[in-house]
C-alpha positions as CSV (number, residue, x, y, z in Angstrom):
1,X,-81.5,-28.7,-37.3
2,X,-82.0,-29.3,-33.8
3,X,-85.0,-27.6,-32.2
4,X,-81.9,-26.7,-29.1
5,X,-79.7,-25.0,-31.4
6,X,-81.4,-21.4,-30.2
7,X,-80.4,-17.7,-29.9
8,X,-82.2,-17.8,-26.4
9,X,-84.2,-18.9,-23.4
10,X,-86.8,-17.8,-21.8
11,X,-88.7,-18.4,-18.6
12,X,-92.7,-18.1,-18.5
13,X,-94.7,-17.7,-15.4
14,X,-97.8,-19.3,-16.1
15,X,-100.1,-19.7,-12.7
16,X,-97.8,-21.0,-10.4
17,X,-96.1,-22.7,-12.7
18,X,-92.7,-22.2,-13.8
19,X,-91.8,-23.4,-17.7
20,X,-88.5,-23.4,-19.2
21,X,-88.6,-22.5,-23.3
22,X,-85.7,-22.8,-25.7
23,X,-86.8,-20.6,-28.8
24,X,-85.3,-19.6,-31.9
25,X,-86.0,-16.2,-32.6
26,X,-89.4,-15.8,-31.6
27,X,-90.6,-19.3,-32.5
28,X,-90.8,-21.3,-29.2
29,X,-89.0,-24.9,-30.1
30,X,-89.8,-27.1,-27.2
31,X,-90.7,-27.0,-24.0
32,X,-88.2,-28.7,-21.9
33,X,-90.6,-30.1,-19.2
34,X,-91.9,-32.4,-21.8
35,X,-88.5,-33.7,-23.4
36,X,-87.8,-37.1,-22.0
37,X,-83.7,-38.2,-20.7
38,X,-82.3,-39.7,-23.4
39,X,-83.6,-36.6,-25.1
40,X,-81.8,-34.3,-22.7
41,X,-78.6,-36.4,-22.6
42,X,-78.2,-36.0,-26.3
43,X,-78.5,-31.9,-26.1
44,X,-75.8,-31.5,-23.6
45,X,-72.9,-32.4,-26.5
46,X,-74.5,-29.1,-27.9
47,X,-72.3,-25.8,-28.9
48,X,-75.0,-23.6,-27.6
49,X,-74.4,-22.7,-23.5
50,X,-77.9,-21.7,-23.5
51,X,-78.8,-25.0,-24.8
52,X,-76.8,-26.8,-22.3
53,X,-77.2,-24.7,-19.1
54,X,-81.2,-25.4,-19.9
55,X,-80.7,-28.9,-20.2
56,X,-78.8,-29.0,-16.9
57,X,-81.7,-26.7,-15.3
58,X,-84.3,-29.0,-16.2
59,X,-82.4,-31.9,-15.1
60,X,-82.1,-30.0,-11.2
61,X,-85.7,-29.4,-11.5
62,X,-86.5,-32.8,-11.9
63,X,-84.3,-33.9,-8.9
64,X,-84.5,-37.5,-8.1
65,X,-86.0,-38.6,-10.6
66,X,-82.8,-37.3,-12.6
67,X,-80.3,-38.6,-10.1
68,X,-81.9,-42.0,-10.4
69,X,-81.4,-41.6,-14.4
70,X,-78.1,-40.2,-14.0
71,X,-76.8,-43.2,-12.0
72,X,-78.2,-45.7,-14.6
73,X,-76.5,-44.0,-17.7
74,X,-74.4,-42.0,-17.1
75,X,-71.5,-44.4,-17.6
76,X,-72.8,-45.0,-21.1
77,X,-72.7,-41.7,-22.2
78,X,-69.9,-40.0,-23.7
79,X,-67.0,-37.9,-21.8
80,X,-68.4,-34.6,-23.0
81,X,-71.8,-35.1,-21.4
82,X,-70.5,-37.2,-18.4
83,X,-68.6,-34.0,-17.6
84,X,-72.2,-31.4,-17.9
85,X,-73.8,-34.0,-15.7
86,X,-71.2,-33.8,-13.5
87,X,-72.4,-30.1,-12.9
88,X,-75.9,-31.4,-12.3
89,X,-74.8,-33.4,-10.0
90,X,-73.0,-30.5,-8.1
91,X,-76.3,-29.2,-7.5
92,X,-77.8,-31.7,-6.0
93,X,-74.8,-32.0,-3.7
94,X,-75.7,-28.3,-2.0
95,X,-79.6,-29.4,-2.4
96,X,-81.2,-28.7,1.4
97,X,-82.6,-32.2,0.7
98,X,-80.1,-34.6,2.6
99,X,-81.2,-38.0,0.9
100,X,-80.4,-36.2,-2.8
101,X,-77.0,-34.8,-1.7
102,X,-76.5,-38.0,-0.3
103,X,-77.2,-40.2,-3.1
104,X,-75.2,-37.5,-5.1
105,X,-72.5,-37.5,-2.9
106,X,-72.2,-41.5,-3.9
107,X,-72.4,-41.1,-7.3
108,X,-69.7,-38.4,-7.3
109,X,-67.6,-40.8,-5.2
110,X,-67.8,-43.4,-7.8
111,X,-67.0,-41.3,-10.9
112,X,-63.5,-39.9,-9.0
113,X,-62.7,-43.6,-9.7
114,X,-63.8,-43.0,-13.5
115,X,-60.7,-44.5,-16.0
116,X,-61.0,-41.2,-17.8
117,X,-58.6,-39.2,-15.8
118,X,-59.9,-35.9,-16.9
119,X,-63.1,-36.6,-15.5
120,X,-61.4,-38.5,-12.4
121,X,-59.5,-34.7,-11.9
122,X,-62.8,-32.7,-12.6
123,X,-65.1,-34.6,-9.9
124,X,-61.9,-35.2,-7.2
125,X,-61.6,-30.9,-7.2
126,X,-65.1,-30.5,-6.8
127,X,-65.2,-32.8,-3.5
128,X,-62.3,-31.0,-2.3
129,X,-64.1,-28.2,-2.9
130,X,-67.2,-29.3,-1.1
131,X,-64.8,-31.0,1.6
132,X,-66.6,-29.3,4.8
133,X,-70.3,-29.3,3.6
134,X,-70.1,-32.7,3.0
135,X,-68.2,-33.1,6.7
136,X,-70.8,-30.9,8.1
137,X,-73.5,-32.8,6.6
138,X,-72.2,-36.2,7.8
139,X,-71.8,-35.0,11.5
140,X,-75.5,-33.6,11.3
141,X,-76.9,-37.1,9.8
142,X,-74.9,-38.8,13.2
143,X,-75.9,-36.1,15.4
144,X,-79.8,-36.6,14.6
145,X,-79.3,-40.6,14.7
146,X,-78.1,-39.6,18.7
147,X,-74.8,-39.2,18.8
148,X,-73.0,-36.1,20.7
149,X,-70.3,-33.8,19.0
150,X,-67.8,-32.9,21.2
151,X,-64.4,-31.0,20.9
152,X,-60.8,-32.0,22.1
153,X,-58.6,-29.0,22.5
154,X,-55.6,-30.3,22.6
155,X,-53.3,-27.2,22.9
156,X,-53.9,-23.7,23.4
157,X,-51.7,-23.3,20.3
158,X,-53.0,-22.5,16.6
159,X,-50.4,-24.9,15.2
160,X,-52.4,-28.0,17.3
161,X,-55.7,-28.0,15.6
162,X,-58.8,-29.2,17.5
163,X,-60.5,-32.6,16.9
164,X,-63.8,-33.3,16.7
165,X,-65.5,-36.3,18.2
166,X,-68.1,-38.3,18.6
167,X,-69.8,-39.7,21.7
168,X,-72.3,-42.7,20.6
169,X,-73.5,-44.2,24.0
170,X,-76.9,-45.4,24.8
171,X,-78.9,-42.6,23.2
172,X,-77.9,-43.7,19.7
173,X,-81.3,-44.7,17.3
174,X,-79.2,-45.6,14.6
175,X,-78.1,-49.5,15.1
176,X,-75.9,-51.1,13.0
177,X,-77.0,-49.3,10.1
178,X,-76.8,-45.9,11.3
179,X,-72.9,-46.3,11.7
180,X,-72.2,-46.8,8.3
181,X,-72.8,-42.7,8.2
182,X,-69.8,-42.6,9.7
183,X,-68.0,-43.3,6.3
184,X,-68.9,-39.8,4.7
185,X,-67.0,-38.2,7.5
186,X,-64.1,-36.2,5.2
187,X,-62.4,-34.6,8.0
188,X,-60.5,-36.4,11.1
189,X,-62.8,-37.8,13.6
190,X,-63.1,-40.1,16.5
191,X,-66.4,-42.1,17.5
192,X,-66.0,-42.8,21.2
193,X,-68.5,-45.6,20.6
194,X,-69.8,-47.4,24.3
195,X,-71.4,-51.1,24.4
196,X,-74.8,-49.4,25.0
197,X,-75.2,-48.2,22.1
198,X,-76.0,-51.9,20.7
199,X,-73.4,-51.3,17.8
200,X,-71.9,-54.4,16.7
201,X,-67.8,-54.6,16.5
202,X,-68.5,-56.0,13.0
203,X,-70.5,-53.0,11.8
204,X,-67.4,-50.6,13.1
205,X,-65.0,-52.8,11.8
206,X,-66.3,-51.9,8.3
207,X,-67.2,-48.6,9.0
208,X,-63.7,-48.0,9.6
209,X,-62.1,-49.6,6.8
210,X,-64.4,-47.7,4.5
211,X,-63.1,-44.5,5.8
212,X,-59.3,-43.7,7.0
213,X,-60.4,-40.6,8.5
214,X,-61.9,-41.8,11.6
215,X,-60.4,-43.8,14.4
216,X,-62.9,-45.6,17.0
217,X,-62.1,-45.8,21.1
218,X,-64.1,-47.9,23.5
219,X,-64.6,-47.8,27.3
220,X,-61.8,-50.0,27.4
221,X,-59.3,-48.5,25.7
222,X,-55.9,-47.1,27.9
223,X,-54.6,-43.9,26.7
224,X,-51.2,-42.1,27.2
225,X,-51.9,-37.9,26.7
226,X,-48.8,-37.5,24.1
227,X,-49.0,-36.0,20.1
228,X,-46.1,-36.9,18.1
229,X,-44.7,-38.0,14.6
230,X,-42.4,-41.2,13.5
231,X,-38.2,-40.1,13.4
232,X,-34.9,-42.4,12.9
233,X,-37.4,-45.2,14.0
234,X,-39.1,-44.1,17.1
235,X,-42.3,-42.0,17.9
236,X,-41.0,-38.5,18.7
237,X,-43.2,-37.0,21.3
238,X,-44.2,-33.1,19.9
239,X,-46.6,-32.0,22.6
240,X,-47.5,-33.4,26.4
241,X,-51.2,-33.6,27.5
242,X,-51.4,-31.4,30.6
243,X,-52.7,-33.2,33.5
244,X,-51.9,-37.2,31.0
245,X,-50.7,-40.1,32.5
246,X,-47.6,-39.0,30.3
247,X,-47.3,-35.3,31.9
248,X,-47.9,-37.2,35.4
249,X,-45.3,-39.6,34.3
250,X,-42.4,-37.2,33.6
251,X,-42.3,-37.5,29.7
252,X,-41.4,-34.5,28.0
253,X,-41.6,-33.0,24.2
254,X,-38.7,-34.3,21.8
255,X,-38.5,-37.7,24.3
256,X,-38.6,-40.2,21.6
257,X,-40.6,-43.8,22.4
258,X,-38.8,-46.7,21.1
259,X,-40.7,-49.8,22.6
260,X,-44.0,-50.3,24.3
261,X,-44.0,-53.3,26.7
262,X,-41.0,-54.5,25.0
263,X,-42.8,-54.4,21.5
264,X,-41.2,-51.8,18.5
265,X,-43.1,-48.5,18.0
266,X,-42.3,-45.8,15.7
267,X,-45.2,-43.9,14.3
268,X,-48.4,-42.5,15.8
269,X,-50.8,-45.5,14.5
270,X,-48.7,-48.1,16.1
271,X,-48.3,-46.6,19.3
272,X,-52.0,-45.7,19.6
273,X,-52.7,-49.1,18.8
274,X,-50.3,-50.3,21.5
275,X,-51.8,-48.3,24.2
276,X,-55.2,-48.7,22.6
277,X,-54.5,-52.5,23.6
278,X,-54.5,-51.8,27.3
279,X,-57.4,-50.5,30.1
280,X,-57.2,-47.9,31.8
281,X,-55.5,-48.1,35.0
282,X,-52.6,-50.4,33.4
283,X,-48.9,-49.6,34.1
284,X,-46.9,-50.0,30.9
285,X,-43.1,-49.7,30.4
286,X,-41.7,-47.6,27.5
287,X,-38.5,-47.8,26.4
288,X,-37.7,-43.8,26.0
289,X,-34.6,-41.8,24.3
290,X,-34.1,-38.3,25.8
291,X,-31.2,-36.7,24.5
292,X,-28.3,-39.8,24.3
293,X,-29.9,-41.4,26.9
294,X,-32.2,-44.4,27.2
295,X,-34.7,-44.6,30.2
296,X,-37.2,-47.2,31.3
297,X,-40.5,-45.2,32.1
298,X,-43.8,-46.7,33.7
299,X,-46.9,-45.5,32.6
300,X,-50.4,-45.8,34.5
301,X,-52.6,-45.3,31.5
302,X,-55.9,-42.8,31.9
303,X,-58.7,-42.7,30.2
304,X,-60.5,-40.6,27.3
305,X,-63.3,-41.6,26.6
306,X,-66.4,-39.7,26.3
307,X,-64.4,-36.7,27.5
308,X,-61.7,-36.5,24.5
309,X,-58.9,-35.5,26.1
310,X,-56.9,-38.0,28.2
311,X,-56.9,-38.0,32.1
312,X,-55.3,-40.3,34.7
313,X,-57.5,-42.8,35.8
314,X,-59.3,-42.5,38.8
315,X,-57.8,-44.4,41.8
316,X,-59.8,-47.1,43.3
């Protein structure tokens, strides 16, 4: 018989010392802070939830020493124990310790991948779940490598959420390396990243393709001031930037942008993109549908950066 298949477990205090016994009956078994991993693997395909909840304890205990073991096996081991060290690793994703729910957070990310859907289901949920701690604790790793959080209201209605963003100038520490943080952002986000801060376009280039949830704008990036969604083949404006190079320019909600400097638009990528293309200060002509009607609108692009929400440029 197993020396895990118990009746209970109990906790002794010895000095300042904490030890975690699995007894049967009254006849201590094993103590668990001696059992080595492949020992501890086996137990959790155990009956016994006592068994199994200790095994997991001990394997929190022993923090990154298990994580480390945890990444190196765990792919070997079978789907019943995958899925109780799955809950280990759970733990370690709302440790204090940012390196361990880091490295946690990782190995999580490559099990949702996992051919075995259950388990694929089981660890996709519990990210979900954990969606803005692990936001939260992304923006806190960029914030202490010098970037600034910032806020775009866009509307003063609940139905326009805000956005956060991210100014990374010539106080960031982090270099080239330090960016790569920005691929555990969960949540939408936009890095207003400036040439000071000695980030190379290569390093954002992957950044961003790791991680569909951020967008990146530069210094010399042109911006219009409209929200909107693709329809019939256009970009249908649903909201107007007060005080925008689009308010200033007469555009108005439901106007629907077909071309931008002759060049086919219809959904909120492309046109950013577009205008992205541009500098601040640039006029641009939009083709524009309002109502049954086509106009020719010109533009004078603003700026956004550093400040989030777009403004006219400044006349020289």
């Amino acid at each position: 018989m197993s020396p895990f298949m118990t009746r209970g477990l109990f906790t002794l205090v010895l000095g300042f010392a904490t030890v975690a016994v699995v007894t049967e009956g009254d006849v201590p078994r094993l103590q668990l802070e001696t059992a080595d991993f492949p020992q501890l693997f086996a137990e959790l395909t155990r009956r016994s939830d006592v068994v199994r909840r200790a095994c997991r304890t001990e394997l929190v205990r022993r923090r990154h020493e298990s994580l480390r073991k945890i990444r190196e096996g765990i792919g070997l081991q079978p789907l019943a124990v995958q899925r109780e060290l799955v809950m280990v690793l759970e733990e370690f994703l709302i440790q204090q310790d940012p390196e361990l729910a880091r490295d946690a957070e990782d190995q999580l990310l490559k099990l949702r991948e996992s051919p075995s859907l259950e388990l694929a289901m089981v660890v996709s949920q519990l990210l979900s779940q954990y969606e803005q701690t692990r936001h939260i604790r992304a923006l806190t790793s960029l914030e202490e490598l010098g970037a600034s959080l910032q806020v775009i209201e866009l509307s003063a209605s609940a139905e326009t959420p805000n956005i956060d963003f991210l100014v990374i100038d010539e106080d960031w520490k982090g270099g080239n390396d330090g960016i790569a943080q920005a691929s555990r952002l969960v949540r939408p986000t936009i890095l207003h990243i400036a040439a000071e801060s000695g980030i190379s376009r290569e390093s954002i280039r992957q950044a961003v393709a790791k991680n569909p949830a951020i967008r990146v704008r530069h210094p010399d990036h042109g911006c219009l001031g409209v929200g909107g969604q693709r329809k019939a083949g256009t970009f249908e404006i649903n909201f107007v930037v007060p005080n925008s190079p689009a308010a200033r320019a007469g555009l108005r909600e439901h106007d629907r942008i077909r071309r931008v400097q002759g060049v086919s638009t219809d959904d909120c990528n492309d046109i950013s993109e577009q205008i992205s293309a541009f500098p601040p200060g640039s006029v641009v002509t939009l083709d524009v549908m309002r109502g049954r009607a086509w106009l020719g609108v010109n533009v004078v692009l603003g700026s956004d950066f550093a400040i989030g929400t777009c403004r006219c440029a400044e006349s020289e």
